[in-house]
N, C-alpha and C positions, 0 to 999 in steps of 0.2 A: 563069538561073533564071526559071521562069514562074509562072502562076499555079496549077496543079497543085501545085508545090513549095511554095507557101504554106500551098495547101488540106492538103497532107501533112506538115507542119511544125506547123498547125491542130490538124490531130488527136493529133499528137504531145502537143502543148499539155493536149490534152483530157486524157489520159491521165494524163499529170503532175497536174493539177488535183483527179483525181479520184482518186488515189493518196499525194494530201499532204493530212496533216489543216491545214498551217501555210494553204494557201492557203481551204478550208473558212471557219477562225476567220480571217481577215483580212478574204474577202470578205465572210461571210455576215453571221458570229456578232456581230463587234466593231461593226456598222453598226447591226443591227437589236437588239443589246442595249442601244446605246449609244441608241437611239432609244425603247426603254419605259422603260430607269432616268430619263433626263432627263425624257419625258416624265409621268413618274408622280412622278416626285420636285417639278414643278413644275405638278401637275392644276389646284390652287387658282389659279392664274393668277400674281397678285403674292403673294407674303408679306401672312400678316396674324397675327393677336395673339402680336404681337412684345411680348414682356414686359419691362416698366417697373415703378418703384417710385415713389413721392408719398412727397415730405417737408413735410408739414402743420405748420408755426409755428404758423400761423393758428389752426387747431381751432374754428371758427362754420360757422354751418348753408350760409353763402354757398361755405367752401373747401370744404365736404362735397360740394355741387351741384356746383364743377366738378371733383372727381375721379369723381366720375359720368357726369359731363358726357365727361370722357376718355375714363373704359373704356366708353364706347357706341359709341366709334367704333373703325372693321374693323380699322385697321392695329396697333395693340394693347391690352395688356391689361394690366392694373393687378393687379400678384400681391402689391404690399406697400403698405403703409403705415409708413414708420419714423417716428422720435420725433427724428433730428437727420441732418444730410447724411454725417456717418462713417461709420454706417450704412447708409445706399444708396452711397457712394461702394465702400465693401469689397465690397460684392454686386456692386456693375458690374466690378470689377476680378477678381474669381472668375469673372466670366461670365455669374451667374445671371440676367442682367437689363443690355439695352440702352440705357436712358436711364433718368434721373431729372428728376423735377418737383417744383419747387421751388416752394412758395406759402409765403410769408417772413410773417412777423411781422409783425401790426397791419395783413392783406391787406386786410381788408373796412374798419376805418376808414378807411383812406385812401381807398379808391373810393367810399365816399360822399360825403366831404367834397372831391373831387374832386382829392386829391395826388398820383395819377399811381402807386401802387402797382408794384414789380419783379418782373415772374414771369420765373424763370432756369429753362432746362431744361439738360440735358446729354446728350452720346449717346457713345455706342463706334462710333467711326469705322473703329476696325479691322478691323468686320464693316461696308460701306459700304452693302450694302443694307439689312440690319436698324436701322444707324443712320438711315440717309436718310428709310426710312419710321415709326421714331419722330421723328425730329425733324419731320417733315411733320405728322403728328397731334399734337405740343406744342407747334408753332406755331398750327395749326387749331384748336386747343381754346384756344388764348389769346386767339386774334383775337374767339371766340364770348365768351368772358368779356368783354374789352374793350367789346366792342356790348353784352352784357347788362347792363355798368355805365352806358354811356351810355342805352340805353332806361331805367333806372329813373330815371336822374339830369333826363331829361327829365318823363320823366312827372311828377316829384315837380316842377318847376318849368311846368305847366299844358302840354307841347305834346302833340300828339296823334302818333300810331305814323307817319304816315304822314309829318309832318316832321322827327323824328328820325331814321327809316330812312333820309330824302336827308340828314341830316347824317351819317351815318355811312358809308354808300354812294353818291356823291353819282353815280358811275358804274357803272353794273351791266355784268360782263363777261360774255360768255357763250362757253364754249370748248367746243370741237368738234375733239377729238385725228382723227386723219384716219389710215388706213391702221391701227389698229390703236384702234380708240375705247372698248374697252375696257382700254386699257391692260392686255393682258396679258403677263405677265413671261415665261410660257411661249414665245406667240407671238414675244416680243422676243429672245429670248435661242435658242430652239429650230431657228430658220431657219438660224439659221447655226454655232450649234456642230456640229451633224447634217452639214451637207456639208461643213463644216470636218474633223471625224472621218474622213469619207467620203475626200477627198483625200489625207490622209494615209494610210489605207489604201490607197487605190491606187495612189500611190508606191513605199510601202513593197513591197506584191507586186510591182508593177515590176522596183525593183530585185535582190528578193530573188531571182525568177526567172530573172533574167539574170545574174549573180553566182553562183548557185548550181549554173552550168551550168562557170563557171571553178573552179569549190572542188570538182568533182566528176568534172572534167574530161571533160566529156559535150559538148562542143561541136562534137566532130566526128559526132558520130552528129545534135547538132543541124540541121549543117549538109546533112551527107550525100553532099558533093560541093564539087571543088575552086575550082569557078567560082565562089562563093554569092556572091550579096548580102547585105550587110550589113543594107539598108533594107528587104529583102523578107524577109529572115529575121526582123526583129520583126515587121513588118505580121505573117508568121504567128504569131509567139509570142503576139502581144498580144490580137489577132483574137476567142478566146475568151474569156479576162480580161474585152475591151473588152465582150462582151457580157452577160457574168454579172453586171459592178456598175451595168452600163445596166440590168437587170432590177431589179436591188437598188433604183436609183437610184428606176424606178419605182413599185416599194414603198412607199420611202420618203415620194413624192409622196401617193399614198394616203392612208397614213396621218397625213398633215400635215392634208392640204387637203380628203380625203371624211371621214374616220374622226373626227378630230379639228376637223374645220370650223374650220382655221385662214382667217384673210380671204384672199379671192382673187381678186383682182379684172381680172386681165388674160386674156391669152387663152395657153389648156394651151397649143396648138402652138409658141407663143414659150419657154416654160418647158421645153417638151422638150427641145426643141433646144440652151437654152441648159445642158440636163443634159448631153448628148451633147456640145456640145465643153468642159464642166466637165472630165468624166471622160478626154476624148482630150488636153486638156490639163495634166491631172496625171500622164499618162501619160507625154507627152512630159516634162516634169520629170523624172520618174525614171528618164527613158534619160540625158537629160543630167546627171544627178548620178551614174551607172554610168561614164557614159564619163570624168568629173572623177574617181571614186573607183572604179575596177576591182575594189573589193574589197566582201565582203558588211558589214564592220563599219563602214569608214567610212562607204560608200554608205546605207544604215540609219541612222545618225548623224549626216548629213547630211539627210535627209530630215525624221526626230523634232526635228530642231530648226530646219528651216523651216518645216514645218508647224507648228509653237508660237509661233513667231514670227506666222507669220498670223494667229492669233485674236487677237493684238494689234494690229495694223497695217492689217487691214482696213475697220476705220469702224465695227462696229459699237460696240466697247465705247468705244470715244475717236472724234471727228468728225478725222477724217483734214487737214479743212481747217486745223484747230485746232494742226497737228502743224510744227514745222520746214518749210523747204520741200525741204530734202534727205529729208527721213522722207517728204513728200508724193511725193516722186517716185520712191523704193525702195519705196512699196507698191504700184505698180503693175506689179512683177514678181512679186504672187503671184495665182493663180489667184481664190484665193477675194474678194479685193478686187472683180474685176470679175462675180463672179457676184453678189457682194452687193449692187452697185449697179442689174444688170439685175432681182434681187429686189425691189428695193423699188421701180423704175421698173413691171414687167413685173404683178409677184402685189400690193404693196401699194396702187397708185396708179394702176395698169389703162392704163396708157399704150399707145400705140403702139407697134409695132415701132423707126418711125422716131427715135424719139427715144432710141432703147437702140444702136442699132447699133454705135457706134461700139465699145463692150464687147465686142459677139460679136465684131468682127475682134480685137480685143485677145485674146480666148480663145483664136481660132483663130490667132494667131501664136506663139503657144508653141509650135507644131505644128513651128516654124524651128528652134527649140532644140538638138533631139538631130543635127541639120548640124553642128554646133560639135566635138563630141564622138566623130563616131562612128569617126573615121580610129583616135585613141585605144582606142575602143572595139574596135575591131573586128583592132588589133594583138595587145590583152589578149588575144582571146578565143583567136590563133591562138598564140601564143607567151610571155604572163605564165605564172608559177606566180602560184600562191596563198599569199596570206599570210595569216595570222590579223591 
């Protein structure tokens, strides 16, 4: 086989491609839908007026101020006021409302006379970013009450602002979030469910393209001739694939980092490239899950639940370090692991090539993969039936 027979096997490819709606919706549809719903579903960046209810014991003009005091801040919003906690307890458990705030009985005598008053809040953990960012703001509004018990408590006892502020603050912090300073949730979360999607899309055509050539029994007209290679005959099938979700891929870039001016701090040609062996490396994946599962349902089946298993296991939503050391060391058999870490080396923290490197060879050794498999592979293709 030469290179002629690739480039004719290419075109073959082409033709398939443009004759199946399934390859359409895998490459196109599923990438760039999956890219306005997420991103339009999370414009606002993080979540905010995440709705709460106030359980007011107290009832004085001081518990009024800081339920005020609460709904003025972004992450939410105060849609009730009840008269005992049974009643915001049943509303959190219907769902209507993420936390409750609790300002108890006898609040404001006790902070004058300096007894240490309890403010209790609560949140629904089983929604963890709607709870996280109420309980963020019912901590932040308690710490401001606290200081505004202590500045009066001063004032009434002769000090001036400026000696209470150091009792109360005695260290002033100043934070400076880095790669992402405005903490946005889009940015946080967008980078990588998007290439995450992405991968598993092109696994999935991967295999379904190859598979679909045994279910149809089209593999001789694949091949064309008795001699073929096995390795030259994907180099052509994949050839066109490889370039239609490198186009997609750059799209997608686009719309991240011009359209939507996600941070970007490193240099595009590092990020190309490391789209290009993303893509040749999910590739390879799903020749070697073809050649383990010859068939379209397991091979598919195998895919949808490694690539779900990735968006766990990659670092972004859990720190990887944080993990078993077995878990730490099975997640670096998926692709998105080490694109994740050249992301945030490369686009968040503007680093050098040098210091990423070692990930691009990690990508581009996946490229060994479909070696394992293809003796398998390449028996199916001449002598399996098909099985459902």
């Amino acid at each position: 086989m030469n290179v002629s027979d690739i480039f004719r096997i290419a075109g073959r490819e082409v033709r398939r491609l443009f004759s199946g709606k399934i390859y359409w919706f895998c490459i196109f549809f599923v990438p760039l839908f999956s890219c306005i719903f997420f991103l339009s579903l999370m414009q606002e960046g993080l979540p905010s007026n995440i709705p709460i209810a106030i359980v007011d014991e107290d009832k004085t003009s001081t518990s009024r101020a800081l339920i005020r005091q609460l709904d003025l801040l972004e992450g939410v919003e105060v849609i009730e006021v009840y008269e005992n906690f049974n009643q915001a307890q049943t509303a959190m458990q219907k769902g209507n409302i993420y936390g409750v705030y609790l300002i108890p009985r006898h609040f404001t005598k006790k902070t004058v006379s300096g007894k240490q008053p309890v403010l209790s809040f609560y949140t629904n953990n089983s929604y963890m970013m709607a709870g996280s960012i109420a309980m963020r703001d019912m901590k932040t509004a308690s710490v401001l009450a606290a200081a505004s018990a202590v500045l009066q408590t001063g004032r009434a006892k002769g000090y001036n602002d400026q000696q209470i502020t150091a009792s109360i603050q005695p260290i002033v912090i100043e934070s400076h979030p880095i790669g992402n300073p405005g903490l946005n949730y889009s940015v946080y979360l967008n980078n990588l469910i998007l290439p995450g999607i992405f991968a598993l899309m092109i696994m999935c055509v991967t295999i379904y393209s190859i598979s679909i050539e045994i279910k149809e029994k089209t593999e001789k007209e694949w091949f064309s001739t008795e001699n073929f290679s096995i390795t030259f005959s994907l180099v052509g099938k994949l050839l066109p694939q490889t370039i239609l979700f490198f186009i997609v891929g750059l799209l997608l870039y686009v719309i991240l980092y011009i359209l939507m001016q996600f941070p970007f701090h490193g240099n595009i040609g590092c990020m190309i490239l490391v789209l290009f062996l993303f893509i040749l490396a999910s590739q390879a994946m799903g020749v070697f899950m073809t050649g383990c599962f010859p068939t379209l349902r397991l091979g598919l089946s195998f895919a949808c639940l490694f690539g779900m298993i990735a968006f766990s296991i990659s670092g972004f939503s859990y720190p990887v370090n944080a993990m078993y050391p077995p878990i730490q060391a099975i997640s670096n058999i998926f692709p998105l692991r080490h694109y994740f870490l050249i992301y945030v080396d490369q686009a968040l923290n503007g680093r050098t090539f040098f210091y990423s490197w070692p990930q691009y060879l990690s990508l581009a050794s996946f490229l060994v993969l479909p070696a394992f498999t293809l003796r398998n592979l390449k028996w199916s293709l001449k002598y399996a039936s098909y099985q459902a």
